[in-house]
Backbone as a printed PyTorch tensor [residue, N CA C, xyz], in Angstrom:
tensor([[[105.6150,  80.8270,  94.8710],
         [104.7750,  81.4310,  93.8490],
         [105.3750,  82.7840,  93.4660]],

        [[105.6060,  83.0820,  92.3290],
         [105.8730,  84.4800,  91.7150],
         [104.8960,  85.3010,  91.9100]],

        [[105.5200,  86.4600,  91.7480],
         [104.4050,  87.3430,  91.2720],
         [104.1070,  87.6040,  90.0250]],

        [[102.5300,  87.7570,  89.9020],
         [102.2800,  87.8170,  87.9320],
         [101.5420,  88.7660,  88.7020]],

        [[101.0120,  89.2160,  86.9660],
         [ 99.9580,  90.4300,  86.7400],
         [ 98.7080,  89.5830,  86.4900]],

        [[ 98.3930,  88.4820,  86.9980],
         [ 97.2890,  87.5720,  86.3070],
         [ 96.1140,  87.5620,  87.5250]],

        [[ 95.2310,  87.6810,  87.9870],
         [ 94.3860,  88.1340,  88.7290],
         [ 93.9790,  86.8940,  88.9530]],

        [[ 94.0370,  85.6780,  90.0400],
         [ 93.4210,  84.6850,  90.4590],
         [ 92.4100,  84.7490,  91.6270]],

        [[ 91.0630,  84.0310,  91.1200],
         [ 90.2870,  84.5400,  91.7370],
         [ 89.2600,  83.2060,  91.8700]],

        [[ 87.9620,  83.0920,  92.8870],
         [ 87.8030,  81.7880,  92.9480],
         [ 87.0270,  81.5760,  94.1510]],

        [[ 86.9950,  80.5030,  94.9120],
         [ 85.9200,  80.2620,  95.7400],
         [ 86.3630,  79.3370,  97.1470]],

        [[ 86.6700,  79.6510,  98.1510],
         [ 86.6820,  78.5930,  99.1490],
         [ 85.4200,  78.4040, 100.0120]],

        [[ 85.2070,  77.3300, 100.4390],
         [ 83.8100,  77.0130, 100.8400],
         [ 82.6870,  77.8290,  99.8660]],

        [[ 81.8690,  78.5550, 100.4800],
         [ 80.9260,  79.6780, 100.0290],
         [ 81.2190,  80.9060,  99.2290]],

        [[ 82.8490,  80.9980,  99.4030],
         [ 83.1610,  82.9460,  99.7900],
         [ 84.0610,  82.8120,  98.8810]],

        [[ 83.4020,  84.1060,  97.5440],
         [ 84.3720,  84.8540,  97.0740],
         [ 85.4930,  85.2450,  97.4780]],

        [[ 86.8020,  85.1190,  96.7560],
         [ 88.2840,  85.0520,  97.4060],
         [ 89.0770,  85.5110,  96.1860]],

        [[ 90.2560,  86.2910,  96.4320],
         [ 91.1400,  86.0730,  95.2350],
         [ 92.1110,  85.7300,  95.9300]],

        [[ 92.8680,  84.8660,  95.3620],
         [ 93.6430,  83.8760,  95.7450],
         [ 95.1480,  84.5480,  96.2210]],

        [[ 95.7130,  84.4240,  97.1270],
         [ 97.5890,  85.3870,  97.1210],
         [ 98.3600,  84.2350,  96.5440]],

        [[ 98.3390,  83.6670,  97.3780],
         [ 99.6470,  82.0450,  97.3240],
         [ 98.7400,  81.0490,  97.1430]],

        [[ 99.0320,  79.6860,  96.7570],
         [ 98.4100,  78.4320,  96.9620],
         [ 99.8730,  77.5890,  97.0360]],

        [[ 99.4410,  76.0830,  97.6170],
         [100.2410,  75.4380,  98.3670],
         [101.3800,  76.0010,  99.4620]],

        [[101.7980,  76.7990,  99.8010],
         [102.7310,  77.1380, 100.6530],
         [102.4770,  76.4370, 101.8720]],

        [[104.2600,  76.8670, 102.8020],
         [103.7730,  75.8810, 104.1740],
         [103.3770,  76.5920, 105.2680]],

        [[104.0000,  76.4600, 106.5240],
         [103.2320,  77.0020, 107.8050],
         [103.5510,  78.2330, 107.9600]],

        [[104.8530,  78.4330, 107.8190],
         [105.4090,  79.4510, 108.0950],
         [104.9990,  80.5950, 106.8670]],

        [[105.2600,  80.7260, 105.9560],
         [104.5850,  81.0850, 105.0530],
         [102.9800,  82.1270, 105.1220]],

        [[102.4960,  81.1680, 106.0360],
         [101.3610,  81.4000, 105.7260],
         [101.1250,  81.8920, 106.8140]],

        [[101.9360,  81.6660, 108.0700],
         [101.2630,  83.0160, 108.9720],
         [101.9560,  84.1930, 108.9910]],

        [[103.1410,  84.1220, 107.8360],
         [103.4280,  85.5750, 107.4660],
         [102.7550,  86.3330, 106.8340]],

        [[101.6290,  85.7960, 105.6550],
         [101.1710,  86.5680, 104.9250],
         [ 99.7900,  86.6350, 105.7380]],

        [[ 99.8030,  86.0600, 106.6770],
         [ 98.5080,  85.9820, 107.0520],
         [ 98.2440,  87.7740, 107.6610]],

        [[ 99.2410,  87.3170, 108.5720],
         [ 99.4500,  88.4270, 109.5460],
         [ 99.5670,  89.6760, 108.8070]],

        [[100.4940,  89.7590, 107.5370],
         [100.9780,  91.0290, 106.9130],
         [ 99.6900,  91.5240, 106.5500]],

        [[ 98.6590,  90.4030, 105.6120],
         [ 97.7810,  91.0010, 105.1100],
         [ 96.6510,  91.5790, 106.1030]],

        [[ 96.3370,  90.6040, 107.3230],
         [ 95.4890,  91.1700, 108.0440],
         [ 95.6860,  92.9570, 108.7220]],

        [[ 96.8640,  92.8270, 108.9720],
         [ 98.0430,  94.1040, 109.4160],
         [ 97.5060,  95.5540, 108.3400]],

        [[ 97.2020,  95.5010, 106.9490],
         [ 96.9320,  95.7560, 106.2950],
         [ 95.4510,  95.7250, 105.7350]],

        [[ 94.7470,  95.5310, 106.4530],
         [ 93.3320,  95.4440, 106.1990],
         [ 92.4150,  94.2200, 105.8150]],

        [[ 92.9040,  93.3430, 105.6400],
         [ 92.4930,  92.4550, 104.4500],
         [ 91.5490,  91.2910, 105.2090]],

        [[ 90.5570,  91.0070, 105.4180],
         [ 90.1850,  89.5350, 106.0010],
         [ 90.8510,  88.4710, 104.9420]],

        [[ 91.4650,  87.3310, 105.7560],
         [ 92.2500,  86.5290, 105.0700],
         [ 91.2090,  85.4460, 105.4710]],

        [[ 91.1240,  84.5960, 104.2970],
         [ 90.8710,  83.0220, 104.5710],
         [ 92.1870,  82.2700, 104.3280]],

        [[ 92.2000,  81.3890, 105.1790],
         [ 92.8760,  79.7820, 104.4990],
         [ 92.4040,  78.6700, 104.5910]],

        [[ 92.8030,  77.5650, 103.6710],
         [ 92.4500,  76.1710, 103.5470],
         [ 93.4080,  75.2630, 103.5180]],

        [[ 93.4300,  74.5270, 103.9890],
         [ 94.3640,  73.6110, 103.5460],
         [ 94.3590,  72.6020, 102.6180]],

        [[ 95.3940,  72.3310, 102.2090],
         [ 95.3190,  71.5270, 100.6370],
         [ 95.3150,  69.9890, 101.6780]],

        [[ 94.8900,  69.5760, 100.3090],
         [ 94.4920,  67.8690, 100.8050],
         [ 95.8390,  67.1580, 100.1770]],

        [[ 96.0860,  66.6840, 101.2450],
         [ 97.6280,  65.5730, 101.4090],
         [ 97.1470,  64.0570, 100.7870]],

        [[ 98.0920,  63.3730,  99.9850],
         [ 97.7400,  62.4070,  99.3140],
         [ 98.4530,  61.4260, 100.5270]],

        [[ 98.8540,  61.8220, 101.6810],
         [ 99.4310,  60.4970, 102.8280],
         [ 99.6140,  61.6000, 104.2590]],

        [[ 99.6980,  60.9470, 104.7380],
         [100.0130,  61.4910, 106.4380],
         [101.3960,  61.9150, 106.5710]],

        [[102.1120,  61.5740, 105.7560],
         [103.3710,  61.9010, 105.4320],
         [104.3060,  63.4590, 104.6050]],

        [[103.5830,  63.4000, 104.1130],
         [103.1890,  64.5140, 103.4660],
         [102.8860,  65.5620, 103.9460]],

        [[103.8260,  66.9640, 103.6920],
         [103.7220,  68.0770, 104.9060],
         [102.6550,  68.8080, 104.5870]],

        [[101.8750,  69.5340, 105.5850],
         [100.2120,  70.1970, 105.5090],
         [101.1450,  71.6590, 104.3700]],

        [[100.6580,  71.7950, 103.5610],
         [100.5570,  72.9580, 102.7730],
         [ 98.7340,  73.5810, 102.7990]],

        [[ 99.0170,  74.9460, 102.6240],
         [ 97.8890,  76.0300, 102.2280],
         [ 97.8950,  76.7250, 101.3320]],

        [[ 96.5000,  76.9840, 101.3910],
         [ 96.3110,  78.1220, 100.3120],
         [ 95.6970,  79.2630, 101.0500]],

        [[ 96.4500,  80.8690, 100.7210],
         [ 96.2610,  81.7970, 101.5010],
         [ 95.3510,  82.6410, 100.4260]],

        [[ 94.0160,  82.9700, 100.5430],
         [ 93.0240,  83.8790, 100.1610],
         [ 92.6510,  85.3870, 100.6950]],

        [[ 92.5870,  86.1410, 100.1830],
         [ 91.6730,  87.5840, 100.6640],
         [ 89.7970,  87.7000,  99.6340]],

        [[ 89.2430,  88.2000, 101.0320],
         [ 88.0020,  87.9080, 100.7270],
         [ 87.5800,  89.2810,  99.8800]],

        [[ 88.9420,  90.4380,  99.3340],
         [ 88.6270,  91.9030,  98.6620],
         [ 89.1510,  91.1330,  97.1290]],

        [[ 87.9480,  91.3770,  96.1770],
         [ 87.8230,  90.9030,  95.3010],
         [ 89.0420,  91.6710,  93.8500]],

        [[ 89.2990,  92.8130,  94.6950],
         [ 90.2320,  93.5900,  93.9610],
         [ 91.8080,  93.3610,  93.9510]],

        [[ 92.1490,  92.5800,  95.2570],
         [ 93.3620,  92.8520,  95.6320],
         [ 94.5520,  91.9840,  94.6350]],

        [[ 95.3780,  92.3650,  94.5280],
         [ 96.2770,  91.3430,  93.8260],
         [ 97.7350,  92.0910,  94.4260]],

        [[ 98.3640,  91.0140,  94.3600],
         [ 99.7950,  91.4640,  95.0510],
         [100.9500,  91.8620,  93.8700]],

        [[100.6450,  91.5510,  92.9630],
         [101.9680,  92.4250,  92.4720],
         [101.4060,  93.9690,  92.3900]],

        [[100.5370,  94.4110,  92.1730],
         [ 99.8020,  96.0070,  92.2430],
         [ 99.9190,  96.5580,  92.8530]],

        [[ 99.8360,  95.4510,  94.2060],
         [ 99.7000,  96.5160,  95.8100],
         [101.2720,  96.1280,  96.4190]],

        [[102.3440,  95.2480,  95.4880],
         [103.5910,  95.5510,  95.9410],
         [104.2020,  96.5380,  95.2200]],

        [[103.9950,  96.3910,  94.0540],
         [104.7390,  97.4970,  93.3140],
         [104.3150,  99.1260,  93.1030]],

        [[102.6470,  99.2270,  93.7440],
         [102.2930, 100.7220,  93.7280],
         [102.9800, 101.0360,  95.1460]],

        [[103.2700, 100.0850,  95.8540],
         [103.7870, 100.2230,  97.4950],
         [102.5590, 100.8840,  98.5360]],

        [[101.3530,  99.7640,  97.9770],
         [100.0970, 100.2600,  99.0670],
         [100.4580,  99.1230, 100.4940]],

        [[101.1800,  98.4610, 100.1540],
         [100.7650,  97.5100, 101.6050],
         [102.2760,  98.2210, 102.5480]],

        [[102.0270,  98.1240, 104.2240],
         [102.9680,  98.7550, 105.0420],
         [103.4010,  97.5170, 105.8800]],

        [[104.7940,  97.3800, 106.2430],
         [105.3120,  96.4170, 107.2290],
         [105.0110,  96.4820, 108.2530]],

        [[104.8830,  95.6340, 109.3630],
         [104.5110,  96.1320, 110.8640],
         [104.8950,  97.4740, 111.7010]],

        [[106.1270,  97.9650, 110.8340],
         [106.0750,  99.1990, 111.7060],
         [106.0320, 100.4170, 110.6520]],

        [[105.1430, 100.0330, 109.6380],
         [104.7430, 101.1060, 108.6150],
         [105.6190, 101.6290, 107.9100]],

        [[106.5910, 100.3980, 107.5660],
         [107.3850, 101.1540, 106.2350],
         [106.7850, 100.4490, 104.9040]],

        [[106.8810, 100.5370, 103.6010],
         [105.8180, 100.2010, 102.3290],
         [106.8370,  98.6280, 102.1420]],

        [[106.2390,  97.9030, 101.7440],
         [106.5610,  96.2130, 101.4750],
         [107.0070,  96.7340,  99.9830]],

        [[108.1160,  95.9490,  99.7510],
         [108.8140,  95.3470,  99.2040],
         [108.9760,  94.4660,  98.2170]],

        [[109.1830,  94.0320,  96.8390],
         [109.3450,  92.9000,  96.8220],
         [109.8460,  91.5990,  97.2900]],

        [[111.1940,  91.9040,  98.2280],
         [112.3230,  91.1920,  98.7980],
         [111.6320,  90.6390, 100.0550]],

        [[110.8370,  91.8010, 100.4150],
         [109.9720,  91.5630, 101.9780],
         [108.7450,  90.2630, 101.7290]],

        [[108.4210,  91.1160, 100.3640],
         [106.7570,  90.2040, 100.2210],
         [107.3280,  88.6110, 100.2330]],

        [[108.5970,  88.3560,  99.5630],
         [109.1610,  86.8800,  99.7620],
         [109.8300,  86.5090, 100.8870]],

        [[110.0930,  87.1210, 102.0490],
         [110.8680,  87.2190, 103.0240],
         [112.4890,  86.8050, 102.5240]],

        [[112.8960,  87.4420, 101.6820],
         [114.2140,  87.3010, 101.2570],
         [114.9410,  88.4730, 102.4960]],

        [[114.5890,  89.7750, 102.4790],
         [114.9260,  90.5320, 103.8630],
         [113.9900,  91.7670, 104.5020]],

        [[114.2910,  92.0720, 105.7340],
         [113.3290,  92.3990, 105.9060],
         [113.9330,  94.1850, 105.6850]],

        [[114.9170,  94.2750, 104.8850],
         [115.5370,  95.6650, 104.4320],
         [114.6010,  95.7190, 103.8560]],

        [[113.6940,  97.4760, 103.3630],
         [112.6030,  97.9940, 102.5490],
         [112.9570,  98.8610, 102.2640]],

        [[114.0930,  99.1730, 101.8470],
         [114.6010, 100.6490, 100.8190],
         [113.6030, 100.9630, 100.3790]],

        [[113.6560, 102.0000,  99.5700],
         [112.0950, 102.5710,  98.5500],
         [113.1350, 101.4170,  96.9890]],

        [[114.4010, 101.9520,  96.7000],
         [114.4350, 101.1290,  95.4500],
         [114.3110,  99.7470,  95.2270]],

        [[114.0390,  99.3550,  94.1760],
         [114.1380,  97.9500,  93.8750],
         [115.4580,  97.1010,  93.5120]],

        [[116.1930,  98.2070,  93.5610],
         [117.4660,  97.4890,  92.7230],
         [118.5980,  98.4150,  93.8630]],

        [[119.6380,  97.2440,  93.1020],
         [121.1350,  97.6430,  94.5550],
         [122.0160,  98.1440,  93.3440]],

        [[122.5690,  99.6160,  94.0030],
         [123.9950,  99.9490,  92.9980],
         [124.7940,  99.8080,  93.8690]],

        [[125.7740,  98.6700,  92.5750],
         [127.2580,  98.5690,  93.2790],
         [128.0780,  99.5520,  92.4280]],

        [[128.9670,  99.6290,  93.5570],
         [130.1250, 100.5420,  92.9990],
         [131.3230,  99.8830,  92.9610]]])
């Protein structure tokens, strides 16, 4: 899932949620689980319904703060990595776990 500026928002079981990711897999999802909890957030998840047994379990990862959206809180740099440096875009995808402050690489 990219990041947009589009605010998804919605309902699992009972509980107001705005949505982070939907379908992702295991791993995935106890990264963001963890990051977001790490960060304040009560997280829900659900799992998506598999059309066969075959078919690998994907989720959908929710926060129950009706405000939150992740490109805002990646790019104002409110959310912190486990040892409190500010997330990333590169991080928020686990592309690396380098967190320069810039977004961009100069080559020389």
């Amino acid at each position: 899932m990219a990041l947009a500026g589009k605010h998804l928002f919605g309902s699992i079981d009972d509980t107001r949620v705005t949505f982070v990711e939907k379908k992702i897999d295991e791993n995935r999802k106890n990264f963001l689980k963890k990051l977001l909890e790490h960060n304040g957030f009560e997280v829900i998840i659900q799992e998506e319904k598999r059309k066969s047994e075959e078919e690998p379990q994907l989720y959908t990862v929710a926060v129950t703060d009706m405000v939150f959206n992740p490109t805002i809180y990646i790019f104002e740099r409110k959310l912190k990595t486990f040892d409190g440096k500010k997330v990333t875009q590169d991080y928020w995808f686990q592309k690396t776990e380098n967190v320069k402050p810039q977004y961009w690489e100069s080559k020389k």
